[in-house]
MMTF fields as JSON, N, C-alpha, C and O atoms, coordinates in Angstrom:
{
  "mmtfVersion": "1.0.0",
  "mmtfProducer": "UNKNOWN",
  "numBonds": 399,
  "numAtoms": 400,
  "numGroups": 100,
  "numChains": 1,
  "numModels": 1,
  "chainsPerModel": [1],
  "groupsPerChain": [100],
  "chainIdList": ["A"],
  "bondAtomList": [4, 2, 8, 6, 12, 10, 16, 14, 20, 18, 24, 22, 28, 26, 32, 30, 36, 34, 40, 38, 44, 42, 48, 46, 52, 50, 56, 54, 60, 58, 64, 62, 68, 66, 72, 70, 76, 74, 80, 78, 84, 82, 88, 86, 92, 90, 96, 94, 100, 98, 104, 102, 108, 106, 112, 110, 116, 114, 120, 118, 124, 122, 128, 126, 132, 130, 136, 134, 140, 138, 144, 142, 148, 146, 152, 150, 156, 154, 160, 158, 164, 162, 168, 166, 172, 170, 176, 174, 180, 178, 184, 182, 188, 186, 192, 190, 196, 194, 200, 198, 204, 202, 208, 206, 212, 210, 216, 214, 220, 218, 224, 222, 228, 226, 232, 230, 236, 234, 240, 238, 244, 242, 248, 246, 252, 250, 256, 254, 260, 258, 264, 262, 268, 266, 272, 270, 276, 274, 280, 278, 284, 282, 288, 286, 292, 290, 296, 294, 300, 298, 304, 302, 308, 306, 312, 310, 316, 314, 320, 318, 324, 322, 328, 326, 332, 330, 336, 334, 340, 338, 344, 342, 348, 346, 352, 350, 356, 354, 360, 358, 364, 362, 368, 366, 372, 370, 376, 374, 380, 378, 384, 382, 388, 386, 392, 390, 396, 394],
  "bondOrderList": [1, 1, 1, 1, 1, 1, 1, 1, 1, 1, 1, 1, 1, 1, 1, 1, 1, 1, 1, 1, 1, 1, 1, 1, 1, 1, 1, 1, 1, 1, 1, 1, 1, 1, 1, 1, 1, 1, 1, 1, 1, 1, 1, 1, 1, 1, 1, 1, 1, 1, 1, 1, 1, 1, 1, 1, 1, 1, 1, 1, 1, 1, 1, 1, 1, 1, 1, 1, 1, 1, 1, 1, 1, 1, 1, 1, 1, 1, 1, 1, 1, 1, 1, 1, 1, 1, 1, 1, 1, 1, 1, 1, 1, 1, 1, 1, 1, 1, 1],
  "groupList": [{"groupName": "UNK", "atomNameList": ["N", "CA", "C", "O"], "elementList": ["N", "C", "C", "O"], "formalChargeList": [0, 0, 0, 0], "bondAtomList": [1, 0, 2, 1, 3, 2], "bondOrderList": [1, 1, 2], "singleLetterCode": "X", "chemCompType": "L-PEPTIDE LINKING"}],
  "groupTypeList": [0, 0, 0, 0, 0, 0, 0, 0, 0, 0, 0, 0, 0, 0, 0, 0, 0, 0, 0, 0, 0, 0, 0, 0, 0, 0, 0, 0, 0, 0, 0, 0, 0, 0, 0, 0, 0, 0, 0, 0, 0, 0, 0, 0, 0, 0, 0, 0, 0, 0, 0, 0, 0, 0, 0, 0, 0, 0, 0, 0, 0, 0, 0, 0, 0, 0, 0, 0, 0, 0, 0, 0, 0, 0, 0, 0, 0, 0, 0, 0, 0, 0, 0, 0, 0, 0, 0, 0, 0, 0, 0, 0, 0, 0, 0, 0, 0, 0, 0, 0],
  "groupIdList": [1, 2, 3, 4, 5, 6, 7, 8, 9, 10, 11, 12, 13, 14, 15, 16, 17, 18, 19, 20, 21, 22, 23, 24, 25, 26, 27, 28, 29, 30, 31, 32, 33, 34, 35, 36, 37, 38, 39, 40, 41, 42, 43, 44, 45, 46, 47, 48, 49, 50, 51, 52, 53, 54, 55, 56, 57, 58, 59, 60, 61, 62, 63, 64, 65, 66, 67, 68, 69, 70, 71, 72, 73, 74, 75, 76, 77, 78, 79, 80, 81, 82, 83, 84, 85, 86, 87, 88, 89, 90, 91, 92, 93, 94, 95, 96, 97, 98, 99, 100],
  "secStructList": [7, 3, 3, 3, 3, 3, 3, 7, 7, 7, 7, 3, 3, 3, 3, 3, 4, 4, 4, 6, 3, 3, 3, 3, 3, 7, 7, 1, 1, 7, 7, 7, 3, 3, 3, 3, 3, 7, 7, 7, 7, 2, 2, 2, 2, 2, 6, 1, 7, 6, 6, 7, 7, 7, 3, 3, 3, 3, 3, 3, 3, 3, 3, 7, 7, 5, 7, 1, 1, 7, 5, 7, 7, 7, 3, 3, 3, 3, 3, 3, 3, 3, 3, 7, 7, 7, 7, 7, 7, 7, 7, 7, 7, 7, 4, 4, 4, 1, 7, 7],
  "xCoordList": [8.029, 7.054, 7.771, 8.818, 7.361, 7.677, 6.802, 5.573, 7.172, 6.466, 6.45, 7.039, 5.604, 5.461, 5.372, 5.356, 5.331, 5.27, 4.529, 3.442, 4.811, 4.367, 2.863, 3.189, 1.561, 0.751, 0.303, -0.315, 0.332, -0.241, -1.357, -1.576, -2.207, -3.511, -2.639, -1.643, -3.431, -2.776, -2.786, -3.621, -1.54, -1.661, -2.141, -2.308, -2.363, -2.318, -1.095, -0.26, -1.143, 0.285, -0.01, -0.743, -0.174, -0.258, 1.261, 2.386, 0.76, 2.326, 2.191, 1.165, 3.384, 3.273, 3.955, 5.174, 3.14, 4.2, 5.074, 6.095, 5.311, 6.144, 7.547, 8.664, 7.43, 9.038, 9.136, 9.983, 8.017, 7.821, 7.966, 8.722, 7.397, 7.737, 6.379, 5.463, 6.279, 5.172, 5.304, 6.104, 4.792, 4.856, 3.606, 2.545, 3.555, 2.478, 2.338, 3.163, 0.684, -0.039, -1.068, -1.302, -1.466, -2.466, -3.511, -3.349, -4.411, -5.882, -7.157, -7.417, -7.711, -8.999, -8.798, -7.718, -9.739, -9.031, -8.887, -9.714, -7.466, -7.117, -6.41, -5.573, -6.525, -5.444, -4.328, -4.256, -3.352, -1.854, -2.228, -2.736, -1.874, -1.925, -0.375, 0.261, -0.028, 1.03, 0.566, -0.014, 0.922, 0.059, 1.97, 3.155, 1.227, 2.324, 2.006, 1.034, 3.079, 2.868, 3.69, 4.906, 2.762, 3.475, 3.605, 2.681, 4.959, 5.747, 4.912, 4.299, 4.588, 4.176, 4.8, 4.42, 6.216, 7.398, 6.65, 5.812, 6.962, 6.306, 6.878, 6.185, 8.624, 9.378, 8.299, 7.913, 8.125, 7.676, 5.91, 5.408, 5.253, 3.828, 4.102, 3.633, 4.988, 5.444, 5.689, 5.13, 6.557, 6.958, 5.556, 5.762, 4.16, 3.011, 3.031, 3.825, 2.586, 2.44, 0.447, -0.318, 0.303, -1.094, -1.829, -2.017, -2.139, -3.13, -2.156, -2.386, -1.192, -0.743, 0.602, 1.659, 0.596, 1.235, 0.691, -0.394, 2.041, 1.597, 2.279, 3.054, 2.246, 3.41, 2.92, 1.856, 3.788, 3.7, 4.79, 6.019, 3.662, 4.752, 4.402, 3.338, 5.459, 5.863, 6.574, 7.254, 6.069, 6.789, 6.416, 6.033, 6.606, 6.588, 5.407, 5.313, 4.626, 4.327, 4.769, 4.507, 5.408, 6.178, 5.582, 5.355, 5.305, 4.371, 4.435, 4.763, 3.855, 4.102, 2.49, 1.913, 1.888, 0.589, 1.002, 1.906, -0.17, -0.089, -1.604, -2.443, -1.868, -3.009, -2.684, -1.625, -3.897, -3.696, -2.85, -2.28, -2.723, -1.335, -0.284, 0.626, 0.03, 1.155, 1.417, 0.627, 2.495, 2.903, 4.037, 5.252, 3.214, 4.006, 4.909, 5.026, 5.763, 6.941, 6.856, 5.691, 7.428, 7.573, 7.366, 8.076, 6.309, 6.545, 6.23, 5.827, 6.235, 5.978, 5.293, 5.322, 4.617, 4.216, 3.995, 3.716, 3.974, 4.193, 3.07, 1.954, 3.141, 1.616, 2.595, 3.761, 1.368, 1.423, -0.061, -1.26, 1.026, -0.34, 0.061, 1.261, -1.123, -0.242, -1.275, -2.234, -0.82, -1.188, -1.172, -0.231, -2.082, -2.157, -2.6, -3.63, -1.313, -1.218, -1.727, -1.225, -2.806, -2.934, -2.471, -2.304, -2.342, -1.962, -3.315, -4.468, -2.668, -3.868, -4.581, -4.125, -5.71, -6.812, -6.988, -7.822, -5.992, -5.831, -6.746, -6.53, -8.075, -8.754, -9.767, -10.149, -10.181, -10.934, -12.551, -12.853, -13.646, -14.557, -15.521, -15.449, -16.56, -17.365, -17.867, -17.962, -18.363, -18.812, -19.872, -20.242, -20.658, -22.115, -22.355, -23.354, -20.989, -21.235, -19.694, -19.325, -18.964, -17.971, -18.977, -20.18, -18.149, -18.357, -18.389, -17.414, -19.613, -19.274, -19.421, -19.243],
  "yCoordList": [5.339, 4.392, 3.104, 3.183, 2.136, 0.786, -0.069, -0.083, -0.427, -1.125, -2.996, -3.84, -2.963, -4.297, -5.256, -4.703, -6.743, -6.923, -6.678, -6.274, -6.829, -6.776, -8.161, -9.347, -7.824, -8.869, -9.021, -8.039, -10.043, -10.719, -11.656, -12.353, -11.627, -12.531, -14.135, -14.476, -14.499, -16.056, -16.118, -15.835, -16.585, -16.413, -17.707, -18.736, -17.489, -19.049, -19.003, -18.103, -20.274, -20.442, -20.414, -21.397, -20.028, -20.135, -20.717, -20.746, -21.063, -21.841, -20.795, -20.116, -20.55, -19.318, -19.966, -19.868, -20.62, -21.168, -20.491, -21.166, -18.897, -18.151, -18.517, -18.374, -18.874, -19.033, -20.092, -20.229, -21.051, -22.625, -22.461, -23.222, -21.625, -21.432, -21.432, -21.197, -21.748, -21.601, -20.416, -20.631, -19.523, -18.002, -18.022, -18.416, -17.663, -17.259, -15.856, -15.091, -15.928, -14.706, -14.161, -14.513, -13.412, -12.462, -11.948, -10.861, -12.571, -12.672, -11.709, -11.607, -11.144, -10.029, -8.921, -8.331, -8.611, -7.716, -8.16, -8.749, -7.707, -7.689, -7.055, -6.324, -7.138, -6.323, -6.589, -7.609, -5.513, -5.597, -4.7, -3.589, -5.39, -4.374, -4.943, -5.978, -3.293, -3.313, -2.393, -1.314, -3.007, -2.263, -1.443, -1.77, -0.433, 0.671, 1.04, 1.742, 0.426, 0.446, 2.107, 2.247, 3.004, 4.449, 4.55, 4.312, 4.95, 4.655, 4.908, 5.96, 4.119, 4.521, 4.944, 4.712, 5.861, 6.325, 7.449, 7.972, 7.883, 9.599, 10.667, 11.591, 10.4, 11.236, 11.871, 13.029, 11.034, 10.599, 11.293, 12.083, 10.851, 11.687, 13.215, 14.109, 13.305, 14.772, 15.586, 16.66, 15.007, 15.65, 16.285, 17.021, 15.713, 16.192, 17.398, 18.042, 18.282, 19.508, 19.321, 18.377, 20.319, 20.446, 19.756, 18.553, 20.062, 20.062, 18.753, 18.638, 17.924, 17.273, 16.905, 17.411, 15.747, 16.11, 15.482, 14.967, 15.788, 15.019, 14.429, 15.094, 13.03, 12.321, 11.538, 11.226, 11.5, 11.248, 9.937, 9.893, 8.829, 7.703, 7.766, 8.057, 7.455, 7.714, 5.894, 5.364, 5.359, 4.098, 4.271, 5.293, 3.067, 2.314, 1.07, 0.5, 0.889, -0.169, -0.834, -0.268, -1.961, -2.61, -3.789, -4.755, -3.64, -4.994, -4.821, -3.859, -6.531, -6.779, -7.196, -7.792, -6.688, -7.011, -8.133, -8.147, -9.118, -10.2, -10.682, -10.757, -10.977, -11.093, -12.9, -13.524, -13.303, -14.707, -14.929, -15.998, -13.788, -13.35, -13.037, -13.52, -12.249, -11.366, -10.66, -10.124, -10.903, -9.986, -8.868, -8.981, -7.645, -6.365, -6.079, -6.501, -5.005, -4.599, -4.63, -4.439, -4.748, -4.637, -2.824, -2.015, -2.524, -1.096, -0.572, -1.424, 0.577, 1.116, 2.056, 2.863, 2.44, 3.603, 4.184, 3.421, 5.723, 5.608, 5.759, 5.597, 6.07, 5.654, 6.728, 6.874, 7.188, 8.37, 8.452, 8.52, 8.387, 8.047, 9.279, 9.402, 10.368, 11.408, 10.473, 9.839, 10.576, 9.88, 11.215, 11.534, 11.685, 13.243, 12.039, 11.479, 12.149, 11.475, 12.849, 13.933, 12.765, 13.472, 12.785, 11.608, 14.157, 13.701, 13.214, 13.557, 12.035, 11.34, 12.706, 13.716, 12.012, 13.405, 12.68, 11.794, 13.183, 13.14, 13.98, 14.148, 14.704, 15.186, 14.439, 13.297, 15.127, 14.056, 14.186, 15.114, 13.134, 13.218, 14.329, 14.516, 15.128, 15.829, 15.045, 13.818, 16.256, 15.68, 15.22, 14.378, 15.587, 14.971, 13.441, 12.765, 13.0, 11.464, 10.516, 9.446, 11.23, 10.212, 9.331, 9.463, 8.471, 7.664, 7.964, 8.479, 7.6, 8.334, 7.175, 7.307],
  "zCoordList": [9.74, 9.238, 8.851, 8.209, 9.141, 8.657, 7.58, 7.64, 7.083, 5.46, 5.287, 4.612, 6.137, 6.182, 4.343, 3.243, 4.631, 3.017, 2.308, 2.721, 0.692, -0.177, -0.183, -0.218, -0.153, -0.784, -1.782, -2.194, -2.553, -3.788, -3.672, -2.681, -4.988, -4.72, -5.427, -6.065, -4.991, -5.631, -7.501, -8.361, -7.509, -9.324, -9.823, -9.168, -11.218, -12.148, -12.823, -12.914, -13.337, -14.367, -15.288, -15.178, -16.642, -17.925, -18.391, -17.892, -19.369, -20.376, -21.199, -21.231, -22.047, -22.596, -24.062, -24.201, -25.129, -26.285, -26.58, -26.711, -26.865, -27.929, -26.938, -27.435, -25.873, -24.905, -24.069, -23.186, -24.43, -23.93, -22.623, -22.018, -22.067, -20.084, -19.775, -20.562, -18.418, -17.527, -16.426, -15.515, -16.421, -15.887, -14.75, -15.235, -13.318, -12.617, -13.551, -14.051, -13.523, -14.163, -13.091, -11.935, -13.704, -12.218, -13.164, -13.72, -13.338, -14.528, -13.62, -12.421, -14.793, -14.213, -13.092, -13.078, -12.178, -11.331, -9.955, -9.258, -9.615, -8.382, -7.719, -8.249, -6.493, -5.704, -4.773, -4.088, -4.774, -4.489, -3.232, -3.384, -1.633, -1.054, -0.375, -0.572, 0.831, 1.556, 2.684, 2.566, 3.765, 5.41, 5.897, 5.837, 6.285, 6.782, 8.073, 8.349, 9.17, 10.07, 11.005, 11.134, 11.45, 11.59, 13.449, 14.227, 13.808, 15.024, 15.772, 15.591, 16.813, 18.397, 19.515, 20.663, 19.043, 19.681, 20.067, 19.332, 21.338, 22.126, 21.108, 20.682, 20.64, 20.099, 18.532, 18.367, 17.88, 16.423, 16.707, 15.908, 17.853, 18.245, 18.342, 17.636, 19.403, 19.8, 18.537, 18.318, 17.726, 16.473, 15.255, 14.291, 15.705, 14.47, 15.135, 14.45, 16.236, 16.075, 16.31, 16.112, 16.661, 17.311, 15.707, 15.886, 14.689, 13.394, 12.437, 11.234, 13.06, 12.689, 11.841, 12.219, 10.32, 9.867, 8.151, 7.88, 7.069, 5.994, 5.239, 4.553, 5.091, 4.663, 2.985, 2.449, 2.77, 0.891, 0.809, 0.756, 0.824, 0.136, -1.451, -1.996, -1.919, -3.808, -3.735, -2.856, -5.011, -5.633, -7.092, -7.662, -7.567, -9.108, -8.673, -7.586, -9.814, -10.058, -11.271, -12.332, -11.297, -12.442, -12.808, -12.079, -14.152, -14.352, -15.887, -16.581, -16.299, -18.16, -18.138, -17.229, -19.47, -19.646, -20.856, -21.691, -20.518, -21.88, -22.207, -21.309, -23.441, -23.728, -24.298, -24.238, -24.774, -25.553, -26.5, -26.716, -27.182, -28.352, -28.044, -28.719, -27.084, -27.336, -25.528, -24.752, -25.449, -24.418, -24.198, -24.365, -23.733, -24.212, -23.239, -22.089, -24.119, -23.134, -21.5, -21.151, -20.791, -19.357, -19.262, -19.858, -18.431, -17.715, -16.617, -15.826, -16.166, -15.156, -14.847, -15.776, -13.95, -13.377, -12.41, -11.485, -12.027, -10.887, -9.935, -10.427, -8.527, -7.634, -6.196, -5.829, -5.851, -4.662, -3.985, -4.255, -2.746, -1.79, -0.59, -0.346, 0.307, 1.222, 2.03, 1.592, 3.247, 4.504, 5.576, 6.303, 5.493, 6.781, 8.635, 9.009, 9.201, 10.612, 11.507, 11.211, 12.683, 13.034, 14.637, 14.957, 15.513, 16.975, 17.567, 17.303, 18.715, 18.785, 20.22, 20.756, 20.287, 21.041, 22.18, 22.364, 23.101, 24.568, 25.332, 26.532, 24.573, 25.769, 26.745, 26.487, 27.867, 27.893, 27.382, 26.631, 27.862, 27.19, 27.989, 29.204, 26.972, 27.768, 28.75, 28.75, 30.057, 31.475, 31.35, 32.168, 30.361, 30.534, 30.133, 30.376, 29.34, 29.026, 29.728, 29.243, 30.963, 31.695, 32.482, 32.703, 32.796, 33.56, 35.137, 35.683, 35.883, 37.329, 38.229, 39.44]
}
């Protein structure tokens, strides 16, 4: 599998007095995605096995929450995703709907 980039929604900047900086922030809800691109190698197809297979990507999400007051420790958590790849279905189509 290959892991194309990381996307982000567009941030704002807040100024932040307690450290006189201007920080991109990521306000209300949004989403973080990343597209996973899985091999189109014969070897890597051949390898699911008739009923397929099941793959488990595991990371961190790392991030600091801040409110108008106060911004808290930096933390993490973690995120699991199984991705069941099945072999693609080389049969062909019933006879009553080919093409003649």
């Amino acid at each position: 599998m290959e892991f194309k980039p990381t996307v982000y929604p567009p941030s704002k900047i807040l100024y932040l007095r307690a450290i006189k900086e201007k920080v991109p922030v990521f306000d209300g809800a949004f989403r973080i995605s990343q597209d996973v691109k899985v091999s189109s190698g014969s070897e890597f197809w051949g390898s699911l096995g008739k009923d397929g297979k099941l793959f488990t990507i595991t990371g961190k999400l790392e991030y600091q929450a801040c409110d108008k007051t106060i911004c808290y420790l930096p933390t993490s958590v973690p995120v699991k995703w199984e991705l069941h790849v099945f072999p693609l279905d080389r049969t062909r189509a019933p006879v009553n709907i080919r093409h003649k």
